[in-house]
C-alpha positions in Angstrom: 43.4 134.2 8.0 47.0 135.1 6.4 49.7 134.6 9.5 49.7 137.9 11.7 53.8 137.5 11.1 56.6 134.9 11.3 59.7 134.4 13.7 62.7 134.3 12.0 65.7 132.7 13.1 69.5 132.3 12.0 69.8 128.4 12.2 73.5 128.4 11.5 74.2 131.1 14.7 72.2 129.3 16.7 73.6 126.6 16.2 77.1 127.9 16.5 76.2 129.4 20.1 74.9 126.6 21.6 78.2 124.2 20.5 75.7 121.6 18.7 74.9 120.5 15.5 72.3 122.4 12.9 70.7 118.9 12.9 70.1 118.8 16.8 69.2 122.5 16.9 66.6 121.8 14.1 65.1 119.1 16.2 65.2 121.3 19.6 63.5 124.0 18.2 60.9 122.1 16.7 59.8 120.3 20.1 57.1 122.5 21.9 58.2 121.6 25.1 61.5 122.6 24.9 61.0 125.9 22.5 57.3 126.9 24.3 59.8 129.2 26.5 61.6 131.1 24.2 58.3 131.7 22.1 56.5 132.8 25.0 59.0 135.8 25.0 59.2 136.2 21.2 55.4 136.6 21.5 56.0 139.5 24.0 58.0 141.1 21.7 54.7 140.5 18.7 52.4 142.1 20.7 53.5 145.8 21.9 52.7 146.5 25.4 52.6 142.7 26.5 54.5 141.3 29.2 55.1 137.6 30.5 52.5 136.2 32.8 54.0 136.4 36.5 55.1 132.7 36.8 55.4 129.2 35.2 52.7 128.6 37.3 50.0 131.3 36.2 46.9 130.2 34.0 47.8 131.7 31.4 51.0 133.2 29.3 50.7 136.6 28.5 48.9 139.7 29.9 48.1 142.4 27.0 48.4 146.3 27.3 44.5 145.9 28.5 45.5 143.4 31.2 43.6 140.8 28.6 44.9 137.2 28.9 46.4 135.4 25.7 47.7 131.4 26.1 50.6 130.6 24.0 50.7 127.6 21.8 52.6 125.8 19.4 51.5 124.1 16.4 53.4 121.0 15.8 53.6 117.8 13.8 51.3 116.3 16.0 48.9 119.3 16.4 47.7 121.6 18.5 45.2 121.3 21.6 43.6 125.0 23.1 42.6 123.0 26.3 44.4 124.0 29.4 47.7 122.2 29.5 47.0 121.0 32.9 44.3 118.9 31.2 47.0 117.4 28.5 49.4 114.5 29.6 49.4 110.9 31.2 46.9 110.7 33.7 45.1 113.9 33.2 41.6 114.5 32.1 39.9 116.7 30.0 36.9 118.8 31.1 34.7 120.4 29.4 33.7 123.0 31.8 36.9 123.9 32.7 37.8 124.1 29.4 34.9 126.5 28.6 35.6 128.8 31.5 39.2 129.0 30.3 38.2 130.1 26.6 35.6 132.6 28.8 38.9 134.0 30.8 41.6 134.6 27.6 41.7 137.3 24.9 43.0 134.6 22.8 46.0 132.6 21.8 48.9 132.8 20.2 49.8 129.8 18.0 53.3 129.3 16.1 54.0 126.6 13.9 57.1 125.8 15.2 57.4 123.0 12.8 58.6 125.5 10.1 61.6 126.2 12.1 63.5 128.7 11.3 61.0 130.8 9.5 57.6 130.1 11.5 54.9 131.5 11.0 52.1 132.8 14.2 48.7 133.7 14.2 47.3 135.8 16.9 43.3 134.2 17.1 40.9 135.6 19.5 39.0 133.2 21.5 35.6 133.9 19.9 37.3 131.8 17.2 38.2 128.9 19.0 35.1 128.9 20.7 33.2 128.9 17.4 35.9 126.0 16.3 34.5 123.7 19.3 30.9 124.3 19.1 30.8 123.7 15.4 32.7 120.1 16.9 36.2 121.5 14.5 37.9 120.7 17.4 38.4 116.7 18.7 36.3 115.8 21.8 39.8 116.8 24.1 40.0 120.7 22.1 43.0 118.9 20.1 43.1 119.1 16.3 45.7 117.5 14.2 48.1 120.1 12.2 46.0 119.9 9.2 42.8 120.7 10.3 44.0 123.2 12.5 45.8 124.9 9.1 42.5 124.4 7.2 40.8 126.1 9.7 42.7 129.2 10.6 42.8 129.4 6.6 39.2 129.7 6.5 38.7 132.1 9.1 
């Protein structure tokens, strides 16, 4: 699967407008738990008729024009998990089951490699996908897959 676009960005005007150097902007922007917020709204703007999940809080990101649910993720050095994040972290676990019924509740996800900062390219995967990723075992034993993989994969599919 080709990228279903890319986000571009002006790394110098950024930069500029936030007082701090291209350097420190390049590293902001390509940490996932820093950037996740302003790609969550980018992805609005990727998928007409889209709005924001209701809060922070909500189990998922984004609500399509068919009130379908889509997570948002980013693809990083490190890789990418499809798990629910309240399953990722120190002293969290990951389940299964609760991973299952969340892939049974989304339309999809949305998945930018935010490691190609400015120019990054997304991919808008249905969950059938991922699902068919973690029965074939593609995905580790916690839904995580390092950034290789994940690329080999999506290339394949």
């Amino acid at each position: 699967m080709e990228p279903s676009g890319y986000f571009n960005f002006d790394l110098t005007k950024i930069s500029e407008a936030l007082g701090i150097s291209e350097n420190d902007t390049q590293l902001y922007f390509t940490d996932g738990r820093r950037v996740s917020f302003l790609i969550e709204r980018r992805a609005v703007e990727s998928m007409p008729g889209s709005r924001l999940a209701p809060s922070e809080g909500s189990g998922f990101d984004l609500i399509d024009r068919d009130d379908g649910y889509w997570e948002v993720r980013s693809l990083t050095k490190g890789g990418i998990y499809f798990c629910p994040s309240y399953m990722v972290g120190s002293g969290r676990k990951f389940d299964e089951d609760g991973f299952i019924e969340k892939l049974d509740n989304v339309e999809g996800y949305f998945v930018t490699d935010i490691t190609r900062f400015p120019e990054m390219p997304y991919w808008i995967i249905r969950y059938e996908t991922v699902k068919q990723w973690w029965h074939s075992g593609d995905l580790g034993k916690n839904s995580k897959i390092p950034r290789t993989k994940f690329l080999n994969l999506i290339r394949e599919s």
